[in-house]
DRENBA-692963 format. One record per atom (N, C-alpha, C): residue number from 1; residue in one letter; atom name; x, y, z. Coordinates in steps of 0.2 Angstrom, whole numbers, plus 5000, padded with zeros to 4 digits. Example, Ala and Ser with C-alpha at 12.3 -4.5 7.8 and 13.67 -1.06 7.14 Angstrom:
DRENBA-692963
   seq   type   atom      X      Y      Z
     1      A      N   5066   4972   5039
     1      A     CA   5062   4978   5039
     1      A      C   5066   4984   5039
     2      S      N   5064   4989   5035
     2      S     CA   5068   4995   5036
     2      S      C   5064   5000   5039
end
This chain:
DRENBA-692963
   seq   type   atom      X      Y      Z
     1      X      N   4999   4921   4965
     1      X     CA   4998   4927   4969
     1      X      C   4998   4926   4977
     2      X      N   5001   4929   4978
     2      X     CA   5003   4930   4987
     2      X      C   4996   4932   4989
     3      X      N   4995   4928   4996
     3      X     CA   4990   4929   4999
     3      X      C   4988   4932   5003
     4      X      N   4995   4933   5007
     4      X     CA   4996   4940   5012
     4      X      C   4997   4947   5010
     5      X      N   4996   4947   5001
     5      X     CA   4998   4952   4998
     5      X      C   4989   4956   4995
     6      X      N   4988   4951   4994
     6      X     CA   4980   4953   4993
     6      X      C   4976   4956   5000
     7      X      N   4977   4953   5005
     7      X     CA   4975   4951   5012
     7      X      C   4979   4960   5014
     8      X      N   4982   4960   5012
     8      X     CA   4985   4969   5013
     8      X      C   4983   4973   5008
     9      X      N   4982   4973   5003
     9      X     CA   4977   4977   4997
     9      X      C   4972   4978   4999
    10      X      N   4968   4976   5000
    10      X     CA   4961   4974   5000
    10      X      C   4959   4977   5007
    11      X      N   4963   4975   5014
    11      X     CA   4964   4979   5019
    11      X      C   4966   4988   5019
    12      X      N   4970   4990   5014
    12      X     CA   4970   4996   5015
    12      X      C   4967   4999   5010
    13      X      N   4963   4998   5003
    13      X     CA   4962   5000   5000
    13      X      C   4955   5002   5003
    14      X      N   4951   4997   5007
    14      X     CA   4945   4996   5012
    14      X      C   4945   5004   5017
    15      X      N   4952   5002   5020
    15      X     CA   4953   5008   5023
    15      X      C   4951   5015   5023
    16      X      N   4958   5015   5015
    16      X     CA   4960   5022   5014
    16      X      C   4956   5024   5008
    17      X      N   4951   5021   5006
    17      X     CA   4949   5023   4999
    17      X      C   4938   5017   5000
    18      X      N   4937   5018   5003
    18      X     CA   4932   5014   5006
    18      X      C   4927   5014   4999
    19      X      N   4928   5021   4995
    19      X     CA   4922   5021   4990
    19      X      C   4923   5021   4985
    20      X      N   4929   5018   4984
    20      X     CA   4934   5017   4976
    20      X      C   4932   5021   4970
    21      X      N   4934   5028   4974
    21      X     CA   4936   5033   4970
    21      X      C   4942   5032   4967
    22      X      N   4942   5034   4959
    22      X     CA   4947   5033   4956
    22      X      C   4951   5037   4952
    23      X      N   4948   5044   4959
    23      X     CA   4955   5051   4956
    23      X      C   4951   5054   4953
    24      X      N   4947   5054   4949
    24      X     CA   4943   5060   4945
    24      X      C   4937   5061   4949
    25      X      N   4936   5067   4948
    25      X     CA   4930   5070   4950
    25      X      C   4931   5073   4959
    26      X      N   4927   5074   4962
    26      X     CA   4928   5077   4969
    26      X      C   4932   5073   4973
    27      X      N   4934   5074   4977
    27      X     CA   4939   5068   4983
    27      X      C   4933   5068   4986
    28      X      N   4931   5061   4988
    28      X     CA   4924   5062   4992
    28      X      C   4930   5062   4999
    29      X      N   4924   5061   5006
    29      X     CA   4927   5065   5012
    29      X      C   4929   5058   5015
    30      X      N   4928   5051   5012
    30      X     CA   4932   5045   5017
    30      X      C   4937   5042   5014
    31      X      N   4940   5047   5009
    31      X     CA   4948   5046   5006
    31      X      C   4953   5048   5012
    32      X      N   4956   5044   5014
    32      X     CA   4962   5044   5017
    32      X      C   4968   5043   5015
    33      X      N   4972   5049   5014
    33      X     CA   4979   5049   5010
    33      X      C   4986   5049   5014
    34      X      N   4983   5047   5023
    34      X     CA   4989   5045   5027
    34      X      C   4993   5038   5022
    35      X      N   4997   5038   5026
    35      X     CA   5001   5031   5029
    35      X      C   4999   5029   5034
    36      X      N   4999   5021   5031
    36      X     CA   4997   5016   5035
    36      X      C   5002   5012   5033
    37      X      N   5003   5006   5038
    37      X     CA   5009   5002   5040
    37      X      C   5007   4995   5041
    38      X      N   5008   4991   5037
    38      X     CA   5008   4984   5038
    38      X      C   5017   4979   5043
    39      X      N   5013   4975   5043
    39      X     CA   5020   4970   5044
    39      X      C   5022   4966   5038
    40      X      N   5027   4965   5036
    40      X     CA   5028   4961   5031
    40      X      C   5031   4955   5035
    41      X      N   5038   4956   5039
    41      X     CA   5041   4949   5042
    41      X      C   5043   4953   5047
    42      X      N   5046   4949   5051
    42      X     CA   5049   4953   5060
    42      X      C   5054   4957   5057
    43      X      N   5058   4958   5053
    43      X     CA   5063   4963   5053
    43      X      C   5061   4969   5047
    44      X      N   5055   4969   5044
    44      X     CA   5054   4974   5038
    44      X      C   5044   4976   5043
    45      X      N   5046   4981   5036
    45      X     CA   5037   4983   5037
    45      X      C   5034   4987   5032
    46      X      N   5030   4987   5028
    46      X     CA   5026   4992   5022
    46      X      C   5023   4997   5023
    47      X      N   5024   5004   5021
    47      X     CA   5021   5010   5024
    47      X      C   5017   5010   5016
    48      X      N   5011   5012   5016
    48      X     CA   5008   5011   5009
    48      X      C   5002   5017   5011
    49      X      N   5005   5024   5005
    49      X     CA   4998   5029   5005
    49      X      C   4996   5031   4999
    50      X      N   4992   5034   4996
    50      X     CA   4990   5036   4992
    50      X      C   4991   5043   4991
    51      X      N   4997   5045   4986
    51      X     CA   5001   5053   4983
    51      X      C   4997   5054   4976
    52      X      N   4996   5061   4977
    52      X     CA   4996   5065   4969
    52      X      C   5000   5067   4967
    53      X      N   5002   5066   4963
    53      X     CA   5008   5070   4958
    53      X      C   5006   5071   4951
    54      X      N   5008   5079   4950
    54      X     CA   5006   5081   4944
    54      X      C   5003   5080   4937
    55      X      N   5009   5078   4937
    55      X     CA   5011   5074   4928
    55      X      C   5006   5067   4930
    56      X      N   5005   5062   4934
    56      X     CA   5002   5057   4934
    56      X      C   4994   5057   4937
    57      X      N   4995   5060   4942
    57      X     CA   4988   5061   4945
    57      X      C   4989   5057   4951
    58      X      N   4982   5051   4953
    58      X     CA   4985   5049   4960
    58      X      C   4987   5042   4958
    59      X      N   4992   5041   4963
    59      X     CA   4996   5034   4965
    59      X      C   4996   5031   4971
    60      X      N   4997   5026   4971
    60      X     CA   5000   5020   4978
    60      X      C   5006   5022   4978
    61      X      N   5008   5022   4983
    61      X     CA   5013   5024   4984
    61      X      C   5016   5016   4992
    62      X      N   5022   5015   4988
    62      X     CA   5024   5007   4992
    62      X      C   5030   5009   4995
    63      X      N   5031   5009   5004
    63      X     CA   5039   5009   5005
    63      X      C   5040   5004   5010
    64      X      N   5047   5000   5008
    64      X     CA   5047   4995   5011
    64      X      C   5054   4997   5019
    65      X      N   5053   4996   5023
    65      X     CA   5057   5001   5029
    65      X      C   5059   4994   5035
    66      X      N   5066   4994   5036
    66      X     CA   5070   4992   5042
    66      X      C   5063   4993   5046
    67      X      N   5060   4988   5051
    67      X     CA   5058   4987   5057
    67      X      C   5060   4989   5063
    68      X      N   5066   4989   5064
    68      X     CA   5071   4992   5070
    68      X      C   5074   5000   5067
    69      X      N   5076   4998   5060
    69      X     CA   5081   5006   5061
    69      X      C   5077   5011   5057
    70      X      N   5069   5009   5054
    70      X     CA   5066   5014   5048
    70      X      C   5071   5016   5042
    71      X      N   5076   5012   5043
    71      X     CA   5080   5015   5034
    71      X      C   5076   5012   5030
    72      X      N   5075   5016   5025
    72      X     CA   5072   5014   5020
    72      X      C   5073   5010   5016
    73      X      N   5072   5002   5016
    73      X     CA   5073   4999   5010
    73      X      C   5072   4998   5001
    74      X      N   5066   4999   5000
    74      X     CA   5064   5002   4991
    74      X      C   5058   5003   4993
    75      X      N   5057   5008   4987
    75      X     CA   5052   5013   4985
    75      X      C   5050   5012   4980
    76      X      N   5043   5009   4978
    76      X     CA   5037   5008   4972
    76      X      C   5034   5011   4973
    77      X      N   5029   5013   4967
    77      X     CA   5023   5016   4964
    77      X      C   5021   5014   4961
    78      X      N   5013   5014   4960
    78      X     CA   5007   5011   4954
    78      X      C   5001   5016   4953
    79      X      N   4998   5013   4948
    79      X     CA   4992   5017   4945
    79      X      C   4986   5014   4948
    80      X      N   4980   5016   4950
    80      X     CA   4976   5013   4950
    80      X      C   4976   5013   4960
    81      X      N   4972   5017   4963
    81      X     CA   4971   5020   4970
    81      X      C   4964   5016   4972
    82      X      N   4959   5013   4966
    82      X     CA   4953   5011   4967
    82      X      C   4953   5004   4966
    83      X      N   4963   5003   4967
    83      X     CA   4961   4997   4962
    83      X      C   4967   4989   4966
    84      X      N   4963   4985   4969
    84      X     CA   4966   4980   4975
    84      X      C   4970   4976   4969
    85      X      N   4970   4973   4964
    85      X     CA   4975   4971   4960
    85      X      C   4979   4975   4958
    86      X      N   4981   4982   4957
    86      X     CA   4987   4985   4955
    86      X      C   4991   4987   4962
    87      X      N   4988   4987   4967
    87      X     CA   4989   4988   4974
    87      X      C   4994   4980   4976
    88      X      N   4989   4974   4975
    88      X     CA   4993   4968   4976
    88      X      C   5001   4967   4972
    89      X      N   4998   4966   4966
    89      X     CA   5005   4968   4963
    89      X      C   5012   4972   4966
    90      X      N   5010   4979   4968
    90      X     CA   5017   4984   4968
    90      X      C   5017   4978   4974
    91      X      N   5013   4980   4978
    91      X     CA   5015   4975   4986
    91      X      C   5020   4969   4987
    92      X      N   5018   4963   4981
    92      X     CA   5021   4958   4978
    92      X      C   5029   4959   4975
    93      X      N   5028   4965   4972
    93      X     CA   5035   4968   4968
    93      X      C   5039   4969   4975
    94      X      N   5038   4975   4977
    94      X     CA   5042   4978   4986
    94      X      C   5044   4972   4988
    95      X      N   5041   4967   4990
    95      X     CA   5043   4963   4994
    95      X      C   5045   4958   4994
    96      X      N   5047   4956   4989
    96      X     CA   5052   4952   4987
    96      X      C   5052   4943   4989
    97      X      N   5045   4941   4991
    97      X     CA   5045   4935   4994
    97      X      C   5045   4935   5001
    98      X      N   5045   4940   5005
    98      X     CA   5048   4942   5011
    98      X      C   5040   4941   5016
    99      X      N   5035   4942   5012
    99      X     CA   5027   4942   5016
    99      X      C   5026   4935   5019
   100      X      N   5025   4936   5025
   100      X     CA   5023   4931   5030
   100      X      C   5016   4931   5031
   101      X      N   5014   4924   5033
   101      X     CA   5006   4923   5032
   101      X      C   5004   4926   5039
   102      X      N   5007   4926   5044
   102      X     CA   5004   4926   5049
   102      X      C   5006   4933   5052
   103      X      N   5006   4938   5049
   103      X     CA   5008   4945   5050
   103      X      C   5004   4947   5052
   104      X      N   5002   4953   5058
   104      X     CA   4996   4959   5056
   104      X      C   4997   4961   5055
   105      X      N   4989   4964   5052
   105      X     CA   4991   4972   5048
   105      X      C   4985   4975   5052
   106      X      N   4986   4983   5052
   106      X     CA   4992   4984   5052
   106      X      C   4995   4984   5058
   107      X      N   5000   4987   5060
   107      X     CA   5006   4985   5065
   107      X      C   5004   4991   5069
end
Protein backbone atom coordinates (compact mmCIF):
# COMPACT_ATOMS: atom_id res chain seq x y z
CA UNK A 1 0.00 0.00 0.00
CA UNK A 2 1.33 3.43 -1.05
CA UNK A 3 1.85 5.59 1.61
CA UNK A 4 1.24 8.92 -0.04
CA UNK A 5 -1.89 7.31 -0.97
CA UNK A 6 -3.34 6.74 2.63
CA UNK A 7 -1.57 9.96 3.76
CA UNK A 8 -4.22 11.53 1.13
CA UNK A 9 -7.30 9.32 2.13
CA UNK A 10 -7.11 9.81 5.54
CA UNK A 11 -6.39 13.79 4.87
CA UNK A 12 -9.53 14.32 2.90
CA UNK A 13 -11.82 11.97 4.28
CA UNK A 14 -10.66 13.93 7.88
CA UNK A 15 -11.61 17.03 5.85
CA UNK A 16 -14.50 16.36 3.90
CA UNK A 17 -16.43 13.92 5.89
CA UNK A 18 -14.77 14.65 9.65
CA UNK A 19 -17.91 12.43 11.08
CA UNK A 20 -17.89 9.33 8.94
CA UNK A 21 -21.00 9.63 7.80
CA UNK A 22 -21.91 6.88 5.56
CA UNK A 23 -24.64 8.33 3.35
CA UNK A 24 -27.67 7.22 5.23
CA UNK A 25 -29.54 9.11 7.39
CA UNK A 26 -29.34 13.13 7.57
CA UNK A 27 -26.07 14.78 5.94
CA UNK A 28 -24.79 16.15 9.13
CA UNK A 29 -23.59 19.92 8.59
CA UNK A 30 -19.46 19.08 8.38
CA UNK A 31 -19.87 17.11 5.26
CA UNK A 32 -18.06 18.77 2.64
CA UNK A 33 -18.85 17.68 -0.93
CA UNK A 34 -16.44 20.40 -2.69
CA UNK A 35 -13.40 19.33 -4.41
CA UNK A 36 -10.21 19.28 -3.00
CA UNK A 37 -6.88 18.89 -4.81
CA UNK A 38 -4.02 17.09 -3.98
CA UNK A 39 -0.45 16.77 -5.65
CA UNK A 40 0.33 13.57 -6.97
CA UNK A 41 4.00 14.52 -8.94
CA UNK A 42 4.96 18.00 -10.60
CA UNK A 43 3.16 17.41 -13.69
CA UNK A 44 -0.29 15.61 -12.54
CA UNK A 45 -2.65 16.40 -9.45
CA UNK A 46 -6.02 14.56 -7.86
CA UNK A 47 -9.23 16.43 -7.53
CA UNK A 48 -11.17 13.97 -5.25
CA UNK A 49 -15.08 14.79 -3.86
CA UNK A 50 -17.74 13.13 -2.66
CA UNK A 51 -21.15 12.78 -5.57
CA UNK A 52 -24.59 11.33 -5.33
CA UNK A 53 -25.85 9.54 -7.89
CA UNK A 54 -29.14 7.94 -8.01
CA UNK A 55 -29.02 4.37 -8.79
CA UNK A 56 -25.78 4.15 -6.27
CA UNK A 57 -26.15 6.76 -3.59
CA UNK A 58 -22.83 8.51 -2.57
CA UNK A 59 -19.46 8.03 -3.93
CA UNK A 60 -15.64 9.31 -4.12
CA UNK A 61 -15.34 10.48 -6.87
CA UNK A 62 -11.20 10.47 -8.31
CA UNK A 63 -9.95 12.84 -11.28
CA UNK A 64 -6.63 12.58 -12.18
CA UNK A 65 -5.77 16.31 -14.19
CA UNK A 66 -2.53 17.79 -16.32
CA UNK A 67 -0.95 20.26 -13.66
CA UNK A 68 -0.36 22.82 -16.35
CA UNK A 69 -3.18 22.18 -18.92
CA UNK A 70 -6.18 20.64 -16.52
CA UNK A 71 -7.05 18.03 -19.21
CA UNK A 72 -8.27 15.41 -17.70
CA UNK A 73 -6.30 12.42 -17.43
CA UNK A 74 -8.78 9.31 -15.95
CA UNK A 75 -11.87 9.26 -13.92
CA UNK A 76 -12.60 6.75 -10.89
CA UNK A 77 -15.25 6.17 -8.52
CA UNK A 78 -15.70 3.90 -5.28
CA UNK A 79 -18.09 3.09 -2.56
CA UNK A 80 -17.66 3.86 0.60
CA UNK A 81 -17.38 7.98 1.51
CA UNK A 82 -16.84 7.09 5.36
CA UNK A 83 -14.37 4.76 4.33
CA UNK A 84 -10.09 5.70 4.02
CA UNK A 85 -9.44 2.21 2.61
CA UNK A 86 -11.79 2.39 -0.36
CA UNK A 87 -10.80 5.94 -0.78
CA UNK A 88 -6.75 4.62 -0.61
CA UNK A 89 -7.51 2.13 -3.05
CA UNK A 90 -9.41 4.18 -6.02
CA UNK A 91 -6.43 6.83 -5.27
CA UNK A 92 -3.89 3.85 -5.72
CA UNK A 93 -5.93 2.63 -8.89
CA UNK A 94 -5.84 6.64 -10.58
CA UNK A 95 -2.45 6.95 -10.07
CA UNK A 96 -0.74 4.59 -11.53
CA UNK A 97 2.59 4.55 -9.35
CA UNK A 98 2.81 8.20 -10.14
CA UNK A 99 2.40 9.47 -6.16
CA UNK A 100 5.48 11.09 -4.83
CA UNK A 101 6.29 10.91 -1.18
CA UNK A 102 7.03 14.35 -0.71
CA UNK A 103 4.01 16.00 -2.34
CA UNK A 104 1.62 18.44 -0.41
CA UNK A 105 -1.68 18.11 -0.06
CA UNK A 106 -3.54 19.78 -0.64
CA UNK A 107 -1.87 22.02 -3.48
Amino acid sequence: MNERAVEIAQKHIQQANPSLWNGSSERPKDFDSRIFTYSVDGGTELDISFEYEKEDGWLHLCELRDRHTGELLNIMHGYGIDSPQNLTDTIEDICEGRLARNSNAPS
